[in-house]
KEKOLFI-827990 format. One record per residue (C-alpha): x negated, y negated, z negated; residue in one letter. Coordinates in steps of 0.2 Angstrom, whole numbers, plus 5000, padded with zeros to 4 digits. Layout:
// residues N
[pt [X, Y, Z], a]
...
//
This chain:
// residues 414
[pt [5125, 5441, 5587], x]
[pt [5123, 5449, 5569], x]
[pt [5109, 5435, 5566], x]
[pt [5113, 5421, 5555], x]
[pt [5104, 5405, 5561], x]
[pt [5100, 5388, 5554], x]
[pt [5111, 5376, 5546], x]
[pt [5110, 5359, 5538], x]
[pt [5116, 5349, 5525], x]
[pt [5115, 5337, 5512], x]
[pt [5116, 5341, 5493], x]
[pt [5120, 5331, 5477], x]
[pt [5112, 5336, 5460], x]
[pt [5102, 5330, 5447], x]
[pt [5085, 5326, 5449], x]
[pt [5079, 5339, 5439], x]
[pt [5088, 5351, 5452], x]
[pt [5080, 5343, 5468], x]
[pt [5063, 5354, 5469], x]
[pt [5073, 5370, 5468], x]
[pt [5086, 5364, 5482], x]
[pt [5074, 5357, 5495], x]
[pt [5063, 5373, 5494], x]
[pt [5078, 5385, 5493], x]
[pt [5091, 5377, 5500], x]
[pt [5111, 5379, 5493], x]
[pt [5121, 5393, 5501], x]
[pt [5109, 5398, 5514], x]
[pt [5109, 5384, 5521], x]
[pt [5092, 5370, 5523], x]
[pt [5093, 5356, 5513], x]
[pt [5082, 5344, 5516], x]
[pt [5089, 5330, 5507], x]
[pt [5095, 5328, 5490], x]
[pt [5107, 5312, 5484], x]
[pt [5103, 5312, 5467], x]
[pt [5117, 5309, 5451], x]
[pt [5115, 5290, 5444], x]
[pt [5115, 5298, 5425], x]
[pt [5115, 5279, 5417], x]
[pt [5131, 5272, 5421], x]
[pt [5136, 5256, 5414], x]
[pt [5138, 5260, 5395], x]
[pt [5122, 5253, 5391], x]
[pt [5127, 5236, 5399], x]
[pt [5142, 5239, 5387], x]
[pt [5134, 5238, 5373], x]
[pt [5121, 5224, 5380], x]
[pt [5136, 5213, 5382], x]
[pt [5144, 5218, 5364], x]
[pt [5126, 5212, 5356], x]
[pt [5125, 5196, 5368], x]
[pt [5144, 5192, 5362], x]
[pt [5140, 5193, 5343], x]
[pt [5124, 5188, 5342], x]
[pt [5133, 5172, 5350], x]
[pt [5143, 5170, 5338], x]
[pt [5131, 5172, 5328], x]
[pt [5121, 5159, 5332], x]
[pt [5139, 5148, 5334], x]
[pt [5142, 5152, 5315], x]
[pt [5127, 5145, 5311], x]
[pt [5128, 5130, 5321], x]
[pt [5145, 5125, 5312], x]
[pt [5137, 5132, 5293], x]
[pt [5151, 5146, 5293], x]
[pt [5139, 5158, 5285], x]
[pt [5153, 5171, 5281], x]
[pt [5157, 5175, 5298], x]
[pt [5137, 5170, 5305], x]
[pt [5131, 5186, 5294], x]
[pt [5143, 5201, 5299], x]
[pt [5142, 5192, 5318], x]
[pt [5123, 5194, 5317], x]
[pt [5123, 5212, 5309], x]
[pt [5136, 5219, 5323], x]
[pt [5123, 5207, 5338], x]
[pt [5110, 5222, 5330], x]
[pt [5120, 5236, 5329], x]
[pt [5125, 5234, 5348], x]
[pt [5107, 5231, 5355], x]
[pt [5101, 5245, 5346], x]
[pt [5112, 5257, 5353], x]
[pt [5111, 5250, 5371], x]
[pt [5091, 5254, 5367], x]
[pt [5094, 5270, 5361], x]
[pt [5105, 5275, 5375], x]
[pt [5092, 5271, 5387], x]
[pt [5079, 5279, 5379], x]
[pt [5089, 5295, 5371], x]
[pt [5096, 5296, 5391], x]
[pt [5078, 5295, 5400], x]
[pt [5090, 5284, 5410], x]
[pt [5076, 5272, 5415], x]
[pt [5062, 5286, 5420], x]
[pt [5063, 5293, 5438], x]
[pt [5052, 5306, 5445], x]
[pt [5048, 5310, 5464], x]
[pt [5040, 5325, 5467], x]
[pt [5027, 5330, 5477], x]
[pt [5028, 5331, 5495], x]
[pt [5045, 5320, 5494], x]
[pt [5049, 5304, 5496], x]
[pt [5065, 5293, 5486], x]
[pt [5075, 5280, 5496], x]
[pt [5078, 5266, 5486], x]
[pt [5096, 5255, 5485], x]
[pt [5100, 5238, 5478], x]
[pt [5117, 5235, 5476], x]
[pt [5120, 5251, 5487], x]
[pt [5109, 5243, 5503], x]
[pt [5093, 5252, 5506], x]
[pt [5078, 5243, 5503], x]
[pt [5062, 5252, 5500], x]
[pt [5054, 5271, 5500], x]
[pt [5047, 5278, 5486], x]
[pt [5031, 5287, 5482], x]
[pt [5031, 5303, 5474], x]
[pt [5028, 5300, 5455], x]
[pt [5034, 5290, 5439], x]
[pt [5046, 5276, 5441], x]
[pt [5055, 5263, 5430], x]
[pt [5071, 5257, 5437], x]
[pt [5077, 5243, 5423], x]
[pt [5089, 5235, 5434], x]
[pt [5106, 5245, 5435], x]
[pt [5112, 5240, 5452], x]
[pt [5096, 5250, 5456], x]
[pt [5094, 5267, 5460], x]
[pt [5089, 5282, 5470], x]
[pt [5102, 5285, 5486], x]
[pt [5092, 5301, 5492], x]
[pt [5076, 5312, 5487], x]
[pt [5069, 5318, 5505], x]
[pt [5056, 5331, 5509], x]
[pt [5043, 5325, 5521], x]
[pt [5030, 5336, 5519], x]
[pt [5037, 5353, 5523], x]
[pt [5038, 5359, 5540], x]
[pt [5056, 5366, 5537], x]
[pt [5060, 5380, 5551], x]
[pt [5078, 5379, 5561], x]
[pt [5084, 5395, 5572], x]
[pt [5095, 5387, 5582], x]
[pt [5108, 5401, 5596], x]
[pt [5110, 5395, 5614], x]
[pt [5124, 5406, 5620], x]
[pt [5132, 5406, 5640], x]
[pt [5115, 5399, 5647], x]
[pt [5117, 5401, 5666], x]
[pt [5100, 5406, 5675], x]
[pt [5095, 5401, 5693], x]
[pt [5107, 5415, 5701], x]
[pt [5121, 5406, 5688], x]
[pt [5121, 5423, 5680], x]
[pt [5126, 5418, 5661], x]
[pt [5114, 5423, 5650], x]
[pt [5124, 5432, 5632], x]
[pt [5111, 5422, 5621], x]
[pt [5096, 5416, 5617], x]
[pt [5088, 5412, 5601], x]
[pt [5076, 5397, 5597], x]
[pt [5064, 5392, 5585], x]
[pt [5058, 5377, 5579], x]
[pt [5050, 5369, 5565], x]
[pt [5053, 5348, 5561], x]
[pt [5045, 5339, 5549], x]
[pt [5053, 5321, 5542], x]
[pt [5040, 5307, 5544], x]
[pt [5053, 5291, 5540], x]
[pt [5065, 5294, 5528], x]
[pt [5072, 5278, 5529], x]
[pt [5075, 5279, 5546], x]
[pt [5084, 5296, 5545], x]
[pt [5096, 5293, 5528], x]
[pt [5101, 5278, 5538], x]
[pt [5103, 5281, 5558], x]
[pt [5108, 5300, 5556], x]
[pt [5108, 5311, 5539], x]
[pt [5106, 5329, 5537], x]
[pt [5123, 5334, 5541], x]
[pt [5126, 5325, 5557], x]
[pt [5107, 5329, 5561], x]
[pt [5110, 5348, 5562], x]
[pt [5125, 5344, 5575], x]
[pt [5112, 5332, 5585], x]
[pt [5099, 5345, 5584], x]
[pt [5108, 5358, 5589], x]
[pt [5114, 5350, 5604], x]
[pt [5098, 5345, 5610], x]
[pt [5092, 5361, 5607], x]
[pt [5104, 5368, 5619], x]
[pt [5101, 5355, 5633], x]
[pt [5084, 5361, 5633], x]
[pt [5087, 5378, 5632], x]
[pt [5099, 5377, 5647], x]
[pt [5088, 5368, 5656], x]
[pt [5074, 5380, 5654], x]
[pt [5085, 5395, 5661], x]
[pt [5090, 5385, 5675], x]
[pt [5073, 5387, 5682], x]
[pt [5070, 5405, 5680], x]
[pt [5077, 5420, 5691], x]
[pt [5089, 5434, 5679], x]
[pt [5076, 5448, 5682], x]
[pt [5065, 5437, 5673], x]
[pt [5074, 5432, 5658], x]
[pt [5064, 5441, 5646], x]
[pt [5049, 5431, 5650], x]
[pt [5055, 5417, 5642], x]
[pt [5053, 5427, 5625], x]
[pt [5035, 5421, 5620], x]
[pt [5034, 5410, 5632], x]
[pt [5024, 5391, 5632], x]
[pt [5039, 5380, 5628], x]
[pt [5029, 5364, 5626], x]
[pt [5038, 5354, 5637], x]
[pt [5053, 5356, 5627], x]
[pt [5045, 5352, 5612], x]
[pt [5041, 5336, 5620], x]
[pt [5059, 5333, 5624], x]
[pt [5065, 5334, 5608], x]
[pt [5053, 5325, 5600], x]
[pt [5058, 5310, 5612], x]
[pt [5075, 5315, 5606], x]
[pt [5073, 5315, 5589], x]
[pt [5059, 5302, 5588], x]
[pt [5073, 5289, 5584], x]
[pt [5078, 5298, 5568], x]
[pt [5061, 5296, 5561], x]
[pt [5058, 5316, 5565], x]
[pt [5045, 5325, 5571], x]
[pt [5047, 5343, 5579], x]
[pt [5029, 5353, 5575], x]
[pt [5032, 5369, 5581], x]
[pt [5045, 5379, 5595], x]
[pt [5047, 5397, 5600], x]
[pt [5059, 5408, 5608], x]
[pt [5059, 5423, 5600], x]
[pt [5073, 5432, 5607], x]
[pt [5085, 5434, 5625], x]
[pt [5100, 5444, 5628], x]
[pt [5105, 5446, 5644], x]
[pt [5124, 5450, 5649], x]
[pt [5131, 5468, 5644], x]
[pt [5134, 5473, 5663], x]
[pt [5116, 5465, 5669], x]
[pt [5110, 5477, 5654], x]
[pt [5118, 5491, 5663], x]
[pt [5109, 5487, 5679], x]
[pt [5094, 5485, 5672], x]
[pt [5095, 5500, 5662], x]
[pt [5099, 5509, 5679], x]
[pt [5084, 5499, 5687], x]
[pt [5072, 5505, 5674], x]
[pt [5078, 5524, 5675], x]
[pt [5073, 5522, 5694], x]
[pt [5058, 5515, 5688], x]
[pt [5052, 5531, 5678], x]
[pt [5058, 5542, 5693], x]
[pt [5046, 5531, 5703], x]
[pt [5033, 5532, 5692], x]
[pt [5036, 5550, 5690], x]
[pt [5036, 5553, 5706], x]
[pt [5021, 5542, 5709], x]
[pt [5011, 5553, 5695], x]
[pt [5017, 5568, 5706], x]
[pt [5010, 5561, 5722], x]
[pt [4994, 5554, 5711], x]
[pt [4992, 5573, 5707], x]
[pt [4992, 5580, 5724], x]
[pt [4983, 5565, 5731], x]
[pt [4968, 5568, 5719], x]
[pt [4967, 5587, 5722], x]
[pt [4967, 5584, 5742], x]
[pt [4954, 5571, 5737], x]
[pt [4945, 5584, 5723], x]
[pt [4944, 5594, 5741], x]
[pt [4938, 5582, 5753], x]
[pt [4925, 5575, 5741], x]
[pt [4920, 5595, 5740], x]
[pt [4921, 5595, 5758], x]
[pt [4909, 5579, 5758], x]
[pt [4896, 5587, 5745], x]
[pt [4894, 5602, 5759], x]
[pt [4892, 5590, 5772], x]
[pt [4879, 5578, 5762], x]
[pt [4868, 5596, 5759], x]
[pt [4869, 5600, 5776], x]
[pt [4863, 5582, 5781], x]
[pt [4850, 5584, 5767], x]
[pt [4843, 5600, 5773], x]
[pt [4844, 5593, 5793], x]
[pt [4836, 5576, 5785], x]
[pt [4821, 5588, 5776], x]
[pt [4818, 5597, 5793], x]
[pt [4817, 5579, 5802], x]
[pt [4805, 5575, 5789], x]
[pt [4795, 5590, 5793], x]
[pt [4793, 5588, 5810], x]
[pt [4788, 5569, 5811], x]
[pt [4776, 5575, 5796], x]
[pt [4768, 5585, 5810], x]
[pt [4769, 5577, 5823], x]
[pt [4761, 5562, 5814], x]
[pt [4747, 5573, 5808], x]
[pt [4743, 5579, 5828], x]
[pt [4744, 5560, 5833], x]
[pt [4731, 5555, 5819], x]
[pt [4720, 5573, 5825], x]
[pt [4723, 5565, 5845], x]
[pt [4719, 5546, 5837], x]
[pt [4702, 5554, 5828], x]
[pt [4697, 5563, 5844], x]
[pt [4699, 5547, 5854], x]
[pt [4693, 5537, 5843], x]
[pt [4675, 5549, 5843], x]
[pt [4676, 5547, 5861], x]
[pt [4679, 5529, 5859], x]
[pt [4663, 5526, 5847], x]
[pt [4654, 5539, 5860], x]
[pt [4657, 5526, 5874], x]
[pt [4654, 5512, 5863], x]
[pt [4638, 5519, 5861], x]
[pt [4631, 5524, 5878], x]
[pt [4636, 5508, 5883], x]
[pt [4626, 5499, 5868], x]
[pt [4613, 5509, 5870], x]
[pt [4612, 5505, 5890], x]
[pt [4614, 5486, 5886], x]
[pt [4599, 5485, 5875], x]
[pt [4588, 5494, 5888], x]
[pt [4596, 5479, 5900], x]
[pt [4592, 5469, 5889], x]
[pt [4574, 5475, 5885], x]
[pt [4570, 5476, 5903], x]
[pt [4575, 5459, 5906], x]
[pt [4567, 5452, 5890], x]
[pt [4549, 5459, 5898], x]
[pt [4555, 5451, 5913], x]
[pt [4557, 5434, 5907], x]
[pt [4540, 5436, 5900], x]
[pt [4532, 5440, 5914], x]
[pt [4540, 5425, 5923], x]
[pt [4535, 5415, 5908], x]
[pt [4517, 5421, 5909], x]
[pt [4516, 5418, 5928], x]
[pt [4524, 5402, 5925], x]
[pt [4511, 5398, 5913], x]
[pt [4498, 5403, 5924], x]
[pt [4504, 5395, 5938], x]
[pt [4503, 5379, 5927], x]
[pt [4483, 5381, 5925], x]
[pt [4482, 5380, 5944], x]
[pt [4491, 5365, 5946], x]
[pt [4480, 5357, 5933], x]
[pt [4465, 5363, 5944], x]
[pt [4474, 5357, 5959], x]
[pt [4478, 5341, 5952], x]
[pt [4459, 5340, 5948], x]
[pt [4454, 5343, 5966], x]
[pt [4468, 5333, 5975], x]
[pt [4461, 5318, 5962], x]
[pt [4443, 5321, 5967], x]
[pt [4449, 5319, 5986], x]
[pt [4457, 5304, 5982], x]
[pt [4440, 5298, 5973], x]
[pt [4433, 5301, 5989], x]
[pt [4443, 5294, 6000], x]
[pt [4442, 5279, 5992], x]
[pt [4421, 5279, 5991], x]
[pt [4424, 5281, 6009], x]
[pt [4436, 5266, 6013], x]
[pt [4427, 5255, 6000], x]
[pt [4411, 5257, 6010], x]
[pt [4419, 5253, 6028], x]
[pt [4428, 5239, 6020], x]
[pt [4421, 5222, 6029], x]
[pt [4409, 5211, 6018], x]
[pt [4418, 5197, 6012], x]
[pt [4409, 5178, 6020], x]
[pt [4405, 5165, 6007], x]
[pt [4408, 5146, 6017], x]
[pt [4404, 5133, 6007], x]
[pt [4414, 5118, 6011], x]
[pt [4409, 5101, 6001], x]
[pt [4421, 5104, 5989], x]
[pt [4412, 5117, 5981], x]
[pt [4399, 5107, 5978], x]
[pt [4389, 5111, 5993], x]
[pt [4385, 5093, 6000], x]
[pt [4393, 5084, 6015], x]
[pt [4397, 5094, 6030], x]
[pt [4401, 5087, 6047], x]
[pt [4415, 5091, 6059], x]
[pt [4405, 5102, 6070], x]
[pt [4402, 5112, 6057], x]
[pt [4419, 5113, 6053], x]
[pt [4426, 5117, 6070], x]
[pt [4414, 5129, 6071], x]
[pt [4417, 5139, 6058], x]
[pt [4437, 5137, 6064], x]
[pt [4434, 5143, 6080], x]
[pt [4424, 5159, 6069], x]
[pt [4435, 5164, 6058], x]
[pt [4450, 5175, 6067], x]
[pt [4437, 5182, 6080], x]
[pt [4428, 5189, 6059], x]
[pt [4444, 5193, 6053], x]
[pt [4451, 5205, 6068], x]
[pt [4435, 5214, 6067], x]
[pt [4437, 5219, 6050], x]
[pt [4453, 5224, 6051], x]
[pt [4448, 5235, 6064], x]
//
């Protein structure tokens, strides 16, 4: 392809040098980490050990009261620390800055030890120093090619480009286990792996789908791959796919069928829509027609409503006329047999007053008869035995009045 894609590597240069190579890069190519140059050296400790040996002796001279050789040896110790301290100073060979959005790896005896923060550090000790500046703020974008990618049909795709964007989160972790040039070989090999397995899944005629297309899972599978260097993968895209020359050939041939097809079909849209321009004409007529039939309908059950409402009011008068009679003849019924009660209610009534006379009559009889009976009632005979007080009475008299009594009593039940 004419494209050029992504490459990476590691840079050396002075610190002063590191913002411009880790946003620009060197050659085209993406430099995410910087080793920076060691400007101290060990001519300061030169020096350093210079001053320590004459102020030594120094001190030696003095010791043994050799003033001649104590003096110069004491001048010299001066001479030498002062230029150790101006070699530091003059050299800024003590001052380190990390800038913003980077991170130093720190090295002690040439093992790694420590990250630095971005800012102003002091290193003093000279078997100190900074192994690598990395940026681990920016998302840094890699476009990586995937070429002979076999689809489901195994029909080699020609290429197929993919984006992606990574971010270092552990410096440490990544200066140490991998670096920037082994990491581009890494990456690009796992890019591939997903790529391939991507097209294994997808049919030839719908390779340019994949263009555009939701590639989270293979974001995922790279970060699991790359999660051991201390990276982070934060975006992916596949922005381009190039099938094979000759499948480009029957495509191109499939999508000339394709706009004969459709010009055809535009054709056939055409005549379709004037046969149905004619039939909807054709409908229109018919919908009058049924409009005007519906209006005559309309008409006729109009009238023939109004002569069943004409036929309901004349019965209905004839109806009320009945009613009428009928009402009319009820209430002289009714009269009639209302002056018909009355009369029975006055002959009732009269015949009451009789029975009151009757009752008084059959109650005069009754008086009479018992006038009559009490008279021919027998008398009653008061015997007075000596109980009553009337004296002794012998027993003649007493079977006398024995002998008497039932001839009395028959009598006057006779």
């Amino acid at each position: 392809m004419a494209k050029s894609f992504s490459k990476i590597q590691e840079a050396v240069a002075n610190l002063d040098q590191v913002r411009e190579l880790l946003r620009s890069g060197k050659n085209g190519n993406l430099v995410p980490v910087v080793i920076p140059r060691d400007r101290r050296g060990y001519r300061p400790l030169f020096w350093l050990a210079l001053g320590i040996y004459f102020f030594m002796a120094a001190i030696v001279g003095i010791i043994t009261s050799a003033n001649a050789w104590a003096i110069p040896s004491m001048m010299a110790a001066l001479v030498f620390f002062g230029m150790t301290f101006m070699s530091i100073l003059v050299g800024n060979r003590l001052i380190v800055e990390i800038e913003e959005g980077t991170k130093g790896v720190l090295s002690r005896w040439g093992k790694i030890v420590a990250e630095m923060s971005p800012g102003r550090h002091y290193i003093w000790k000279p078997w100190e120093k900074v192994e690598y500046v990395v940026d681990t703020s920016t998302e840094i974008p890699y476009t990586a090619p995937v070429l002979s990618s076999p689809t489901q049909e195994n029909v080699p795709l020609k290429s197929i480009e993919f984006f992606l964007k990574f971010r270092i989160n552990k410096p440490v972790l990544f200066v140490r286990n991998i670096g920037a040039s082994n990491f581009d070989i890494v990456l690009s090999s796992a890019v591939q792996d997903a790529i391939r397995q991507r097209s294994r899944t997808i049919r030839t005629a719908d390779a340019y789908n994949l263009r555009g297309s939701d590639v989270g899972d293979m974001q995922d599978f790279l970060n699991q791959a790359m999660k051991q260097y201390g990276v982070e993968i934060t975006g992916a895209n596949i922005p381009d796919v190039q099938l094979p020359e000759q499948y480009q050939n029957n495509l191109a041939t499939k999508e000339r069928v394709a706009k004969e097809r459709d010009s055809y079909e535009k054709e056939w849209d055409l005549v379709r829509k004037r046969r149905k321009d004619a039939l909807e004409l054709q409908i229109e007529q018919a919908k009058k027609e049924r409009d005007a039939k519906l209006v005559a309908v309309r008409e006729a059950v109009n009238r023939a409503r109004q002569d069943v409402a004409l036929m309901l009011q004349e019965k209905e008068a004839e109806a009320e006329k009945i009613r009428l009679n009928i009402e009319a003849k009820g209430k002289a019924e009714l009269k009639s047999a209302e002056n018909q009660a009355r009369a029975l209610q006055r002959l009732g009534e009269a015949y009451k007053d009789n029975q009151a006379v009757l009752q008084y009559e059959l109650e005069m009889e009754r008086l009479a008869v018992a006038e009559e009976l009490i008279r021919q009632a027998p008398r009653p005979m008061v015997v007075k035995t000596p109980s009553d007080g009337g004296g002794n009475s012998s027993p003649l008299t007493t079977l006398m009045l024995a002998q008497m009594l039932p001839n009395i009593i028959n009598k006057n039940n006779e």
